[in-house]
PyMOL Python script that loads the backbone (N, CA, C, O; Angstrom):
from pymol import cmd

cmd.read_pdbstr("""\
ATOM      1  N   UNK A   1     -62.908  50.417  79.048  1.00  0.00           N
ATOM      2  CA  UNK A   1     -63.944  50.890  79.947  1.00  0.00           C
ATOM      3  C   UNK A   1     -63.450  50.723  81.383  1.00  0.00           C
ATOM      4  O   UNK A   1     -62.817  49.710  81.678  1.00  0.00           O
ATOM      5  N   UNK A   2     -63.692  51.606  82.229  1.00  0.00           N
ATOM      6  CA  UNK A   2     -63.303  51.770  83.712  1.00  0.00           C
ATOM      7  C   UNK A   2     -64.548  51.584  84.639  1.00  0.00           C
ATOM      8  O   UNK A   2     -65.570  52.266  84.568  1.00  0.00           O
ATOM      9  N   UNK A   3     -64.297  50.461  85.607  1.00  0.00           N
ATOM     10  CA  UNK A   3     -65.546  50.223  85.900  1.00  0.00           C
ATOM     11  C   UNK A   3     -65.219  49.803  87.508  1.00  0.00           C
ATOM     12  O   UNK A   3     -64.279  49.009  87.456  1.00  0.00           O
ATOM     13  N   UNK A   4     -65.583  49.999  88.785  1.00  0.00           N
ATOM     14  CA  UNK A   4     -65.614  49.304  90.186  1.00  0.00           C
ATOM     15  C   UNK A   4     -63.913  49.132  90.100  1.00  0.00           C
ATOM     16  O   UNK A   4     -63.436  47.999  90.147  1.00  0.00           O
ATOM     17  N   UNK A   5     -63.257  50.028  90.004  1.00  0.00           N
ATOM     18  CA  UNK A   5     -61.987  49.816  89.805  1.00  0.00           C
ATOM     19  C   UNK A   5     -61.162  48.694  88.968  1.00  0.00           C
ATOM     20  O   UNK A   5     -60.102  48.124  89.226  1.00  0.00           O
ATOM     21  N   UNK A   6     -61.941  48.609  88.006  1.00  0.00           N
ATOM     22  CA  UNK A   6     -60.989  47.443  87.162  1.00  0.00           C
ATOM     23  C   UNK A   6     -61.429  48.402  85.520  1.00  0.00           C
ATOM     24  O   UNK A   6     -62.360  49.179  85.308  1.00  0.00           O
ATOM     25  N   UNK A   7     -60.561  48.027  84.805  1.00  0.00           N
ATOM     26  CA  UNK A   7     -60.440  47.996  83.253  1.00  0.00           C
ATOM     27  C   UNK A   7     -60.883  47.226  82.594  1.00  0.00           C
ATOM     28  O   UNK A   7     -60.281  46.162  82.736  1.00  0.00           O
ATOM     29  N   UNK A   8     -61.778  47.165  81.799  1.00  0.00           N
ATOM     30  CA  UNK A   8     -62.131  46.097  80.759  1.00  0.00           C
ATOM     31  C   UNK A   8     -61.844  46.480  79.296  1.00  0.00           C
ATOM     32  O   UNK A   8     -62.264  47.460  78.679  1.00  0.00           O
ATOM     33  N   UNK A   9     -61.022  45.474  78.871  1.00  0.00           N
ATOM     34  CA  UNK A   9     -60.791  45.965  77.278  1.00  0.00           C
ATOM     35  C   UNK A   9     -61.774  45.033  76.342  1.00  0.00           C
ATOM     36  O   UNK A   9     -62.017  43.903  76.765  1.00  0.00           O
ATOM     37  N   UNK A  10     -62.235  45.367  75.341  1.00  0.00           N
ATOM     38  CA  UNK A  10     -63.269  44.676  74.812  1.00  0.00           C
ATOM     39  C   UNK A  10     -62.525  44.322  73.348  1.00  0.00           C
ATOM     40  O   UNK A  10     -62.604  45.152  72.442  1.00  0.00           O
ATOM     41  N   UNK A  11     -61.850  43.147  73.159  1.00  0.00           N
ATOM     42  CA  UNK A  11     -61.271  43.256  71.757  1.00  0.00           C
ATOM     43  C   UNK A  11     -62.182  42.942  70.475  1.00  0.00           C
ATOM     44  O   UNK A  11     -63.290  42.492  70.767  1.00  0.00           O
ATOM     45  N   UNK A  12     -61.952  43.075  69.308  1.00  0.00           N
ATOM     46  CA  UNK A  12     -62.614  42.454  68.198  1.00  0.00           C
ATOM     47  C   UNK A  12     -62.890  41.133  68.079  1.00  0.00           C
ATOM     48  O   UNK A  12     -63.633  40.658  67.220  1.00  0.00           O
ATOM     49  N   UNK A  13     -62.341  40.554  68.877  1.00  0.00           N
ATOM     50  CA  UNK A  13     -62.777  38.694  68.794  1.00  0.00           C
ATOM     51  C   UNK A  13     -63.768  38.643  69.497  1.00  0.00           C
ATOM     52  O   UNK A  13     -64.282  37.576  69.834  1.00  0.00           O
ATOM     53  N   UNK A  14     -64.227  39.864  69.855  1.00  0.00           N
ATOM     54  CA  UNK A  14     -65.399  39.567  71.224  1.00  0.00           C
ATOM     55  C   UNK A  14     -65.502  39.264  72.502  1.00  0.00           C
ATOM     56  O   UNK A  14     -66.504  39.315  73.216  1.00  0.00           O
ATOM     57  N   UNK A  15     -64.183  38.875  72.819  1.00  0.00           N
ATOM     58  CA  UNK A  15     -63.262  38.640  73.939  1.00  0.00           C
ATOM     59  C   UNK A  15     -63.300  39.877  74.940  1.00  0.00           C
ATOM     60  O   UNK A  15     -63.479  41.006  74.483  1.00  0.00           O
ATOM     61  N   UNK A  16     -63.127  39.661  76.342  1.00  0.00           N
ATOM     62  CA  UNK A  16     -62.846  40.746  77.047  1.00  0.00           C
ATOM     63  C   UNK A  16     -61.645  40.388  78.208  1.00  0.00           C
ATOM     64  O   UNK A  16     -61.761  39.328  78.823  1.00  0.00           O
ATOM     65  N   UNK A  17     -60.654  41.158  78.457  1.00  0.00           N
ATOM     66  CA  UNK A  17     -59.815  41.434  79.298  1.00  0.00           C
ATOM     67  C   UNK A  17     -59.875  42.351  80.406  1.00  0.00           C
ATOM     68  O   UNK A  17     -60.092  43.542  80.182  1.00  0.00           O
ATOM     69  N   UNK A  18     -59.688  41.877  81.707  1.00  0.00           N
ATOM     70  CA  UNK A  18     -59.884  43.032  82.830  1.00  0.00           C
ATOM     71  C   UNK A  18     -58.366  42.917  83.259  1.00  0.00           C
ATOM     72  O   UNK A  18     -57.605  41.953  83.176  1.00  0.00           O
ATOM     73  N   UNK A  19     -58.120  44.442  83.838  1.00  0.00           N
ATOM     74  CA  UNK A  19     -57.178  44.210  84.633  1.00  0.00           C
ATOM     75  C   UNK A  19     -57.505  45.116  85.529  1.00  0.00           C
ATOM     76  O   UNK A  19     -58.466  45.866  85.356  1.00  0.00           O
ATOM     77  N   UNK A  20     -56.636  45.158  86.738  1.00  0.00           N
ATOM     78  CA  UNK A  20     -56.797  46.161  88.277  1.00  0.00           C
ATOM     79  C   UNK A  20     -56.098  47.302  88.049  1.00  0.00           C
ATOM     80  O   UNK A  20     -56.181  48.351  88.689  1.00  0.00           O
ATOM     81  N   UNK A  21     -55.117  46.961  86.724  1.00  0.00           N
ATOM     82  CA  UNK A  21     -54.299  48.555  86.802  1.00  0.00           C
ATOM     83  C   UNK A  21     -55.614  49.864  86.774  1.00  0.00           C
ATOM     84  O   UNK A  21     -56.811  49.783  86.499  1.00  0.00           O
ATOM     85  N   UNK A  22     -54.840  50.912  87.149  1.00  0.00           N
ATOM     86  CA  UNK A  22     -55.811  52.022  87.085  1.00  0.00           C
ATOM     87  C   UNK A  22     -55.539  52.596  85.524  1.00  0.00           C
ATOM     88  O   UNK A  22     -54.507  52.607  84.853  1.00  0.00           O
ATOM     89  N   UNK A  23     -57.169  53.159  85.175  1.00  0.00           N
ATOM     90  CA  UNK A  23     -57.597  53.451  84.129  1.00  0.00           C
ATOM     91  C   UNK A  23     -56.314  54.113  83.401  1.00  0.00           C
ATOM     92  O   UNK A  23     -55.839  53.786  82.313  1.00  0.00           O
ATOM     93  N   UNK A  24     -55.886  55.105  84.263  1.00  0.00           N
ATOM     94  CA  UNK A  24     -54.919  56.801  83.752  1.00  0.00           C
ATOM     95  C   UNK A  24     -53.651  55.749  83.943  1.00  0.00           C
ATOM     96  O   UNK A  24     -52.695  56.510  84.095  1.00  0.00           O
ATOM     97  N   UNK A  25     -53.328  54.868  83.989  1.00  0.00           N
ATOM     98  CA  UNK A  25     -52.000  53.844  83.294  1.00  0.00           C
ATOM     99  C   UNK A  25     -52.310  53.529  81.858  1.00  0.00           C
ATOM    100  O   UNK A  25     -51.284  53.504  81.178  1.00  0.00           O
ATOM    101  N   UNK A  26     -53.597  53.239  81.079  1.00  0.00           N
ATOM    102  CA  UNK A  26     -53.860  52.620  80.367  1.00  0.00           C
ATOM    103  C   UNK A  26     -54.073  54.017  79.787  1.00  0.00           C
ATOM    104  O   UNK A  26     -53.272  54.217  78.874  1.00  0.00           O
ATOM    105  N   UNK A  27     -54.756  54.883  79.980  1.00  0.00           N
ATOM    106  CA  UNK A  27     -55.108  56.746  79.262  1.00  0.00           C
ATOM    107  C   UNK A  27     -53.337  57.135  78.996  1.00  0.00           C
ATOM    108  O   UNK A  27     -53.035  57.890  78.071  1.00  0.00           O
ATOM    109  N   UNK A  28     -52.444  56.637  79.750  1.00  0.00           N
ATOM    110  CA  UNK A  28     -51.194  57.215  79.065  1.00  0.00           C
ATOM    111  C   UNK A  28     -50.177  56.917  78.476  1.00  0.00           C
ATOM    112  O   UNK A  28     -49.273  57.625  78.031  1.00  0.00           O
ATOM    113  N   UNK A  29     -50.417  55.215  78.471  1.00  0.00           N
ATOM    114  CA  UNK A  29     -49.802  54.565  77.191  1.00  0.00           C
ATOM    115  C   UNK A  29     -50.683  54.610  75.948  1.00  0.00           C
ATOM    116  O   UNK A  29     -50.113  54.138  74.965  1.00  0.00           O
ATOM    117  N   UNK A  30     -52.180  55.145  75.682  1.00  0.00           N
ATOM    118  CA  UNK A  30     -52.420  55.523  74.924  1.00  0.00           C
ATOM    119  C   UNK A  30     -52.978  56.405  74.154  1.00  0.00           C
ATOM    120  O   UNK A  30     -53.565  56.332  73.074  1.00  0.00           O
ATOM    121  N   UNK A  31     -52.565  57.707  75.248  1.00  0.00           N
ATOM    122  CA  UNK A  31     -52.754  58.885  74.703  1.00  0.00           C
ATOM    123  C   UNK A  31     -51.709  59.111  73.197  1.00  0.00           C
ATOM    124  O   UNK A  31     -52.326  59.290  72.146  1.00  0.00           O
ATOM    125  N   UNK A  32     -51.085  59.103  73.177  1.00  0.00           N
ATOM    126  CA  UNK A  32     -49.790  59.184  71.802  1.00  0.00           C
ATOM    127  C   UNK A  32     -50.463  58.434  70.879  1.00  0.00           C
ATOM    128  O   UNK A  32     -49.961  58.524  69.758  1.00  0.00           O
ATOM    129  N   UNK A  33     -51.320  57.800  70.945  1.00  0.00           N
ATOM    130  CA  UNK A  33     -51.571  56.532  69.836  1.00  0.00           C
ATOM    131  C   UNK A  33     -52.212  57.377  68.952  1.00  0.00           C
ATOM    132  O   UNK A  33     -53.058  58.074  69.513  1.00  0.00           O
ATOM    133  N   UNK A  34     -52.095  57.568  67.682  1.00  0.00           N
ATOM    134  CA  UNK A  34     -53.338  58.160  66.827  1.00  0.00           C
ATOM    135  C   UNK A  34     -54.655  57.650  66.531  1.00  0.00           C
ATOM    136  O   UNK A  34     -55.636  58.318  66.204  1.00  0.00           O
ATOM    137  N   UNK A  35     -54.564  56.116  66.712  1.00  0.00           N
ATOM    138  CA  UNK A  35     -56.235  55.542  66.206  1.00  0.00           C
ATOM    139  C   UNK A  35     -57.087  55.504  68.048  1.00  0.00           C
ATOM    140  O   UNK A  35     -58.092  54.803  68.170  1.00  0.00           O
ATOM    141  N   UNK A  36     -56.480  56.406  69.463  1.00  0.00           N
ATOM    142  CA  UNK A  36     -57.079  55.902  69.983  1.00  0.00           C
ATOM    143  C   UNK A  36     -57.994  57.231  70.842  1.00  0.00           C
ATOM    144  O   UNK A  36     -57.124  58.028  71.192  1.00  0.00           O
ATOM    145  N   UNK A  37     -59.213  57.691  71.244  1.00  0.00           N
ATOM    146  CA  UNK A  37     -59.561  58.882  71.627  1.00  0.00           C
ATOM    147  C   UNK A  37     -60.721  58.374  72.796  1.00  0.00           C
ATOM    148  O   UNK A  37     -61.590  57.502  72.786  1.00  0.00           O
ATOM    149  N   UNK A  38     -60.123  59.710  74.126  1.00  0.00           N
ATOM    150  CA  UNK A  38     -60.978  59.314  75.068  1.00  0.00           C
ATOM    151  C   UNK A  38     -61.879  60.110  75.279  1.00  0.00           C
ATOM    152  O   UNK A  38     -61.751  61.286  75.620  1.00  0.00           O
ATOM    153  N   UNK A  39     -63.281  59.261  75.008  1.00  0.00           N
ATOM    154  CA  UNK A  39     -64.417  60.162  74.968  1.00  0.00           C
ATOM    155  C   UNK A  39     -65.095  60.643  75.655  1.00  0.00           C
ATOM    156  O   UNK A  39     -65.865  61.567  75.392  1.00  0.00           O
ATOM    157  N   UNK A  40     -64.864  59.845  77.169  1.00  0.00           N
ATOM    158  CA  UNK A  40     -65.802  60.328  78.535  1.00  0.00           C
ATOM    159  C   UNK A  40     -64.467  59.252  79.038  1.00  0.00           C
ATOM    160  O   UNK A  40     -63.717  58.360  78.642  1.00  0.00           O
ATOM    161  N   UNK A  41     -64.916  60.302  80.495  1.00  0.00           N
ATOM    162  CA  UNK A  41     -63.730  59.889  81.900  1.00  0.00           C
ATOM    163  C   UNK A  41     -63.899  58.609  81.973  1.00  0.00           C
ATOM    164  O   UNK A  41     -63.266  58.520  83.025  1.00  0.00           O
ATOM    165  N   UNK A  42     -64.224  57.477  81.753  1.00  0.00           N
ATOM    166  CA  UNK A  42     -64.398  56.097  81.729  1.00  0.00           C
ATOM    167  C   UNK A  42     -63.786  55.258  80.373  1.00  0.00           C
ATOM    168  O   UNK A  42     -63.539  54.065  80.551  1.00  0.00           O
ATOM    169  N   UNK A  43     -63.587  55.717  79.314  1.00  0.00           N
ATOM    170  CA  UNK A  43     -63.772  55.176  78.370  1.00  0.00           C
ATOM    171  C   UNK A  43     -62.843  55.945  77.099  1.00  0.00           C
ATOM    172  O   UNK A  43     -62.882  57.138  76.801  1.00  0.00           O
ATOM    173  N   UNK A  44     -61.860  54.674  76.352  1.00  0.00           N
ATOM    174  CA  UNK A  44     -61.112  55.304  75.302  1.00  0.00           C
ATOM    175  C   UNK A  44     -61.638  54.351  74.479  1.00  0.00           C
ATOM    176  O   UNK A  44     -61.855  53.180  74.793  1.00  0.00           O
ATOM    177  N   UNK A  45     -61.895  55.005  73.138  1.00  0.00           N
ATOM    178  CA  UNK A  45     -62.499  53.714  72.121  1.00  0.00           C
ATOM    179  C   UNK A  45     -61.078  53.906  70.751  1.00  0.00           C
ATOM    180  O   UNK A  45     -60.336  54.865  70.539  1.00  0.00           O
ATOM    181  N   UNK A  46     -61.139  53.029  70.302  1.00  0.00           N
ATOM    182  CA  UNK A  46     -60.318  52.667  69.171  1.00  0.00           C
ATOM    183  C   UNK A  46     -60.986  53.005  68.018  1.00  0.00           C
ATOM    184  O   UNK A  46     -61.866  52.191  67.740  1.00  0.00           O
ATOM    185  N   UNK A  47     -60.814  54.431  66.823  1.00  0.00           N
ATOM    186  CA  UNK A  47     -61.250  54.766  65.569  1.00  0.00           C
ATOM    187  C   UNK A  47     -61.610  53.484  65.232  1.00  0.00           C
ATOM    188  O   UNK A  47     -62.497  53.209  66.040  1.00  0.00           O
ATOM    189  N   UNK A  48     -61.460  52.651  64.596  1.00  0.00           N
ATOM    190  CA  UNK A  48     -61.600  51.627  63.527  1.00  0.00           C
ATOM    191  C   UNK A  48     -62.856  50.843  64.347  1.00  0.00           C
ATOM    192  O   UNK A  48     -63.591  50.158  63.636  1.00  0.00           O
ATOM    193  N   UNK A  49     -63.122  50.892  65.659  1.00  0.00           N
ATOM    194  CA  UNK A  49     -63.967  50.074  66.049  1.00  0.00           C
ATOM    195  C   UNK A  49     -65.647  50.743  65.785  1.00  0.00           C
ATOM    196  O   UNK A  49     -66.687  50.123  66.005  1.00  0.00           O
ATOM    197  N   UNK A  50     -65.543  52.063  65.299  1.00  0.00           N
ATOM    198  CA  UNK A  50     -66.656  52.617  65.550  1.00  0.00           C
ATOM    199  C   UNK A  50     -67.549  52.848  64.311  1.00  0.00           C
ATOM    200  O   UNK A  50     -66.991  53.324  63.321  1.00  0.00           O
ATOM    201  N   UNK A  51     -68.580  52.630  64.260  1.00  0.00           N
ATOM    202  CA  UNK A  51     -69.885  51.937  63.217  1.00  0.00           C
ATOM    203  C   UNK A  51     -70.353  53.263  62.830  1.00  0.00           C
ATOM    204  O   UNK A  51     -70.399  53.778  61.713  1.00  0.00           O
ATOM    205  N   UNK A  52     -70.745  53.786  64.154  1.00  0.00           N
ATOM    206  CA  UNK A  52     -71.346  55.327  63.992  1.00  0.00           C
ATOM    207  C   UNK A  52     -71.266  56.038  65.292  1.00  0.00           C
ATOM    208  O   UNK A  52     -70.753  55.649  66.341  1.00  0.00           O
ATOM    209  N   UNK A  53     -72.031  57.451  64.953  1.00  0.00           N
ATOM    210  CA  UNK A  53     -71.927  58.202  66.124  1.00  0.00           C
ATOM    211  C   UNK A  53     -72.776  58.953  66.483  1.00  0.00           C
ATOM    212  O   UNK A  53     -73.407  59.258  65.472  1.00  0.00           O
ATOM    213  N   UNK A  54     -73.321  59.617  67.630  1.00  0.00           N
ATOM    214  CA  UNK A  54     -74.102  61.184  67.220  1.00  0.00           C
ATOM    215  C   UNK A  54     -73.244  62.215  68.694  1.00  0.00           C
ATOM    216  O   UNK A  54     -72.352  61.876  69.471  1.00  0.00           O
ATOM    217  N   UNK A  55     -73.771  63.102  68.604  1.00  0.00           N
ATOM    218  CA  UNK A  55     -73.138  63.796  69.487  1.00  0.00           C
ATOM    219  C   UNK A  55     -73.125  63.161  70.969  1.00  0.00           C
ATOM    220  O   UNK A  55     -72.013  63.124  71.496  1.00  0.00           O
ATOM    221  N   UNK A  56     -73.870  62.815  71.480  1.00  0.00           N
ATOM    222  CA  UNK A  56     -73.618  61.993  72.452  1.00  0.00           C
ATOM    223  C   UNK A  56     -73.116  60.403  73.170  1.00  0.00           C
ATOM    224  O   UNK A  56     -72.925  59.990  74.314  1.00  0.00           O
ATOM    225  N   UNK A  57     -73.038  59.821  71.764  1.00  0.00           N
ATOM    226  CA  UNK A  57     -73.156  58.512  72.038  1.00  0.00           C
ATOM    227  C   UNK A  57     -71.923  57.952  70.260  1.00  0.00           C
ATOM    228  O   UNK A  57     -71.971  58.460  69.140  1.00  0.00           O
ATOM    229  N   UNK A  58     -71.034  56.822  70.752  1.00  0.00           N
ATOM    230  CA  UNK A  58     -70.421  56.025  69.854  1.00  0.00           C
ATOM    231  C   UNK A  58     -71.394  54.493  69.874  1.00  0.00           C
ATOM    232  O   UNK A  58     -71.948  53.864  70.775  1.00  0.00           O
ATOM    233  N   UNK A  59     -71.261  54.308  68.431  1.00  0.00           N
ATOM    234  CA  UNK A  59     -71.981  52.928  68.500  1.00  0.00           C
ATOM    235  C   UNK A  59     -70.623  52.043  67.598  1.00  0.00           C
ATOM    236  O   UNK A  59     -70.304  52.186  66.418  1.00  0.00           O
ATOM    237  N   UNK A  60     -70.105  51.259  68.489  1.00  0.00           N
ATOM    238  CA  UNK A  60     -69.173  50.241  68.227  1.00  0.00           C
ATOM    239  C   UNK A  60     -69.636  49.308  66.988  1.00  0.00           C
ATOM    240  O   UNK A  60     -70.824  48.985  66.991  1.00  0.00           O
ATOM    241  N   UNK A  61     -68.664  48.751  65.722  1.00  0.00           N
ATOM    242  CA  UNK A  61     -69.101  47.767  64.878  1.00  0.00           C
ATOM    243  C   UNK A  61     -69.656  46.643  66.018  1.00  0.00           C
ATOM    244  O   UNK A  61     -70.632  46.027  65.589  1.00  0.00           O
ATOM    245  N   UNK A  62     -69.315  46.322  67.126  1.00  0.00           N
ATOM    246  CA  UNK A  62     -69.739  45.009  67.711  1.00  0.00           C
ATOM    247  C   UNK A  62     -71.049  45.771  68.273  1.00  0.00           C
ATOM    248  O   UNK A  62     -71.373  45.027  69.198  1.00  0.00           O
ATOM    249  N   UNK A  63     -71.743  46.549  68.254  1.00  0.00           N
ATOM    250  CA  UNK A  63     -73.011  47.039  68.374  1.00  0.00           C
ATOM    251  C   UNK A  63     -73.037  47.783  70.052  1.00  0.00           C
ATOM    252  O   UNK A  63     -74.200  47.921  70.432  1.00  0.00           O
ATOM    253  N   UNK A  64     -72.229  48.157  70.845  1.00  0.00           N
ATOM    254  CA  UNK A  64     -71.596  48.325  72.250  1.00  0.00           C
ATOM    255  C   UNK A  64     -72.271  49.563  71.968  1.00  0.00           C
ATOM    256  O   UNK A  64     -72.663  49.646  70.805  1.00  0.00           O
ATOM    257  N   UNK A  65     -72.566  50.754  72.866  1.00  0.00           N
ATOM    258  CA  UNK A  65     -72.969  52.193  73.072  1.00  0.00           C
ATOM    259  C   UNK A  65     -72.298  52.559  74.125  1.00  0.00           C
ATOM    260  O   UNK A  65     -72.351  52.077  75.256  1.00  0.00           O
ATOM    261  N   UNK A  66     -71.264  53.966  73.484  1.00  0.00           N
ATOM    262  CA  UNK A  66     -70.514  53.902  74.214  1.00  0.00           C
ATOM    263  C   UNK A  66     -70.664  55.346  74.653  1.00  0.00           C
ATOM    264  O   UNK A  66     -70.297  55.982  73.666  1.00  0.00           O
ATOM    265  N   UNK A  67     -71.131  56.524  75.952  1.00  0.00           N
ATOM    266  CA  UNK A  67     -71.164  57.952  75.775  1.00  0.00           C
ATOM    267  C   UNK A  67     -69.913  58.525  75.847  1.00  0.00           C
ATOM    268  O   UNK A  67     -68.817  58.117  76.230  1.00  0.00           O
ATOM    269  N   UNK A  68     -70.466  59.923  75.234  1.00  0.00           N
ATOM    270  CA  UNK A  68     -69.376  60.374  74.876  1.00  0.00           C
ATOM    271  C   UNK A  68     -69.725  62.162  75.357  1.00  0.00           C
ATOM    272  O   UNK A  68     -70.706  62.890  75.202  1.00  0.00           O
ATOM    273  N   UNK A  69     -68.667  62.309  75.852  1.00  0.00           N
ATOM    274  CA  UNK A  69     -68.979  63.586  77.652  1.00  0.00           C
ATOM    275  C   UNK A  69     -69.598  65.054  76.554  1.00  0.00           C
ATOM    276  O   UNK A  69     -69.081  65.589  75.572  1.00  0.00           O
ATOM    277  N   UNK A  70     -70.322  65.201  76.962  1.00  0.00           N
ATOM    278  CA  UNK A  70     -70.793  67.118  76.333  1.00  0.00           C
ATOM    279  C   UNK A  70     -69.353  67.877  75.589  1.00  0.00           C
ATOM    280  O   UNK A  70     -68.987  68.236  74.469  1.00  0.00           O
ATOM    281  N   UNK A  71     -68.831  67.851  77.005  1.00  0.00           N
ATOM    282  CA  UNK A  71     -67.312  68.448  76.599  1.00  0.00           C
ATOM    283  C   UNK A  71     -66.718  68.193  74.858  1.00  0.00           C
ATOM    284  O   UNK A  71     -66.356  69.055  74.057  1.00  0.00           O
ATOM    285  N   UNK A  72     -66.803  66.461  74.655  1.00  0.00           N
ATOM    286  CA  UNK A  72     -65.536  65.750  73.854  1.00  0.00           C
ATOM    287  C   UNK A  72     -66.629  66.038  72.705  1.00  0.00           C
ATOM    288  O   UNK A  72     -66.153  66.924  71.994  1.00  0.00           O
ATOM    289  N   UNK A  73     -67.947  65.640  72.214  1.00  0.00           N
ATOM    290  CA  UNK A  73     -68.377  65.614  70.957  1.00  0.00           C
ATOM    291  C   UNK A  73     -67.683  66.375  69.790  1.00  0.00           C
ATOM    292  O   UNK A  73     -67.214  65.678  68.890  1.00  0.00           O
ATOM    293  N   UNK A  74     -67.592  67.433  69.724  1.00  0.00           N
ATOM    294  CA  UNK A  74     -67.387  68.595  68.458  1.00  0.00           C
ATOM    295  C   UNK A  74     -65.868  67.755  68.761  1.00  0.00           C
ATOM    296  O   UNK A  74     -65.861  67.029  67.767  1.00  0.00           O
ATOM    297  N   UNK A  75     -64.568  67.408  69.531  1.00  0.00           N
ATOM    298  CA  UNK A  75     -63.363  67.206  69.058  1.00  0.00           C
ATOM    299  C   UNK A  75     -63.453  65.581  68.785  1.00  0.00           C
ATOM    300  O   UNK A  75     -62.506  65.036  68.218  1.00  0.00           O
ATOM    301  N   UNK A  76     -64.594  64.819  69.192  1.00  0.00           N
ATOM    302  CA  UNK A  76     -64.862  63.562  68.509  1.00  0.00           C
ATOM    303  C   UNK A  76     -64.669  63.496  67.097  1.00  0.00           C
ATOM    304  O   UNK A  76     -63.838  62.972  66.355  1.00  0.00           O
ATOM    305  N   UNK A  77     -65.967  64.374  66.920  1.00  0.00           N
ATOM    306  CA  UNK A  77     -66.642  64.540  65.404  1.00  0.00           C
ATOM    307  C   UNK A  77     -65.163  64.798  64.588  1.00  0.00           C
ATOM    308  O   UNK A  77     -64.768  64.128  63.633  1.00  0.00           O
ATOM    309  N   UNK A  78     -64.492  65.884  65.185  1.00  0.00           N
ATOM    310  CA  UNK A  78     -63.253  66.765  64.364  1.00  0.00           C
ATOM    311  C   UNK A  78     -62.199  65.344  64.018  1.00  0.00           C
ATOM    312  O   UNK A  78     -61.992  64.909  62.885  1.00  0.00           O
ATOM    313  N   UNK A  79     -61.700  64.858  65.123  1.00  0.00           N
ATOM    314  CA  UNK A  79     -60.998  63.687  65.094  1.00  0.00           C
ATOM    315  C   UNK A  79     -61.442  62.641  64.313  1.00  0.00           C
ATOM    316  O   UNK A  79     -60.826  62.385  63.279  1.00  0.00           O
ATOM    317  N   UNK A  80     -62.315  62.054  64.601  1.00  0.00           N
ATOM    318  CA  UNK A  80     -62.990  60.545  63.470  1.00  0.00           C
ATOM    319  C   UNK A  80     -62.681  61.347  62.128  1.00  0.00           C
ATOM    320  O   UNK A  80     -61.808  60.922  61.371  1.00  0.00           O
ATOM    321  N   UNK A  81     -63.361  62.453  61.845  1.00  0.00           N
ATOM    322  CA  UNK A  81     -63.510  62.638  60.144  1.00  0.00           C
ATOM    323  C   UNK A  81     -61.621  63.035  59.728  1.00  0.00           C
ATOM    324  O   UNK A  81     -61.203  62.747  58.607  1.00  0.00           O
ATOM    325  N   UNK A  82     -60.880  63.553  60.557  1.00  0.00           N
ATOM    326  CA  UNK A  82     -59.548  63.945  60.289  1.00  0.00           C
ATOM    327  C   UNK A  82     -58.828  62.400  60.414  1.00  0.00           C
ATOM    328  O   UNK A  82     -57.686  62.351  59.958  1.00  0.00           O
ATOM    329  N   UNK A  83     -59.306  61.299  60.909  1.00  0.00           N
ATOM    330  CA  UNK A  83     -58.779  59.937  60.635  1.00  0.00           C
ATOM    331  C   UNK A  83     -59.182  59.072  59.634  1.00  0.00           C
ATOM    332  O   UNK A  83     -58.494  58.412  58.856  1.00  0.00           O
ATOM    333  N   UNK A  84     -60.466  59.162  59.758  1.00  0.00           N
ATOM    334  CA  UNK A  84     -61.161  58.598  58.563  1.00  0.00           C
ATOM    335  C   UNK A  84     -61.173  59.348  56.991  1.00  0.00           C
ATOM    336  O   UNK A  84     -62.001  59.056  56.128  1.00  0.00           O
ATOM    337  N   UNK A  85     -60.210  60.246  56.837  1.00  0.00           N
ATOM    338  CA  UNK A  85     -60.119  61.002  55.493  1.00  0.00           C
ATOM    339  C   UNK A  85     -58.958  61.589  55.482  1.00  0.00           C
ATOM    340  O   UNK A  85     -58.740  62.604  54.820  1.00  0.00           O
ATOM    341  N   UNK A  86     -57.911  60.883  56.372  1.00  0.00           N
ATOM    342  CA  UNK A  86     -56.271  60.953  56.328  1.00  0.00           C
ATOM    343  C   UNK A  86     -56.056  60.402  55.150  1.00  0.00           C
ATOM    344  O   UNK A  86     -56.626  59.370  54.796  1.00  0.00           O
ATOM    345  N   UNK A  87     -55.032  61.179  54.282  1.00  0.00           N
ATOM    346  CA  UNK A  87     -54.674  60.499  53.029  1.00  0.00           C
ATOM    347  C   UNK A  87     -53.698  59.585  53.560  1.00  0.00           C
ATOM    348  O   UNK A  87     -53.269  59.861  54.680  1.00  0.00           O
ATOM    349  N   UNK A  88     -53.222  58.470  52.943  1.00  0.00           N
ATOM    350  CA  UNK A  88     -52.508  57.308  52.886  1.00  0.00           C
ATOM    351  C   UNK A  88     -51.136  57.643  51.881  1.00  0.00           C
ATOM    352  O   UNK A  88     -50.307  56.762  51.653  1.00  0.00           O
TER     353      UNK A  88
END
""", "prot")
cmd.dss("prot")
cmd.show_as("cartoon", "prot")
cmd.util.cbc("prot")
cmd.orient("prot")
């Protein structure tokens, strides 16, 4: 999450990390990543972290609400179900 110019990463331990780097340092070491998609100009969430969804909004397993821009929904939706039903 991009916020007053700092980054906050929110890990699974519940833990949070800030740093000052700018957001689009952190958007391009993990654009290439496959489990990672940015859903609104603020915010890249990690597949595996996400509980549910609807067109506007991600709801994180740690219960977080996260929006998600008009634009990104339909390539949200396309993406989660093309990760979540990748054969192994």
């Amino acid at each position: 999450e991009a916020q007053n110019k700092r980054v906050t990463f929110r890990l699974i331990t519940g833990q949070t990390v800030e740093s000052v780097a700018p957001f689009y340092f952190f958007e391009k070491q993990l654009s290439g990543h496959p489990a990672f998609f940015k859903c609104h100009r603020s915010y890249i969430v990690r597949i595996q972290a996400v509980d549910y969804f609807t067109s506007s909004e991600i709801v994180t397993k740690s219960g977080r609400h996260i929006p998600v821009a008009r634009s990104m929904g339909k390539n949200f939706k396309a993406f989660y179900f093309s990760h979540m039903f990748k054969e192994v």
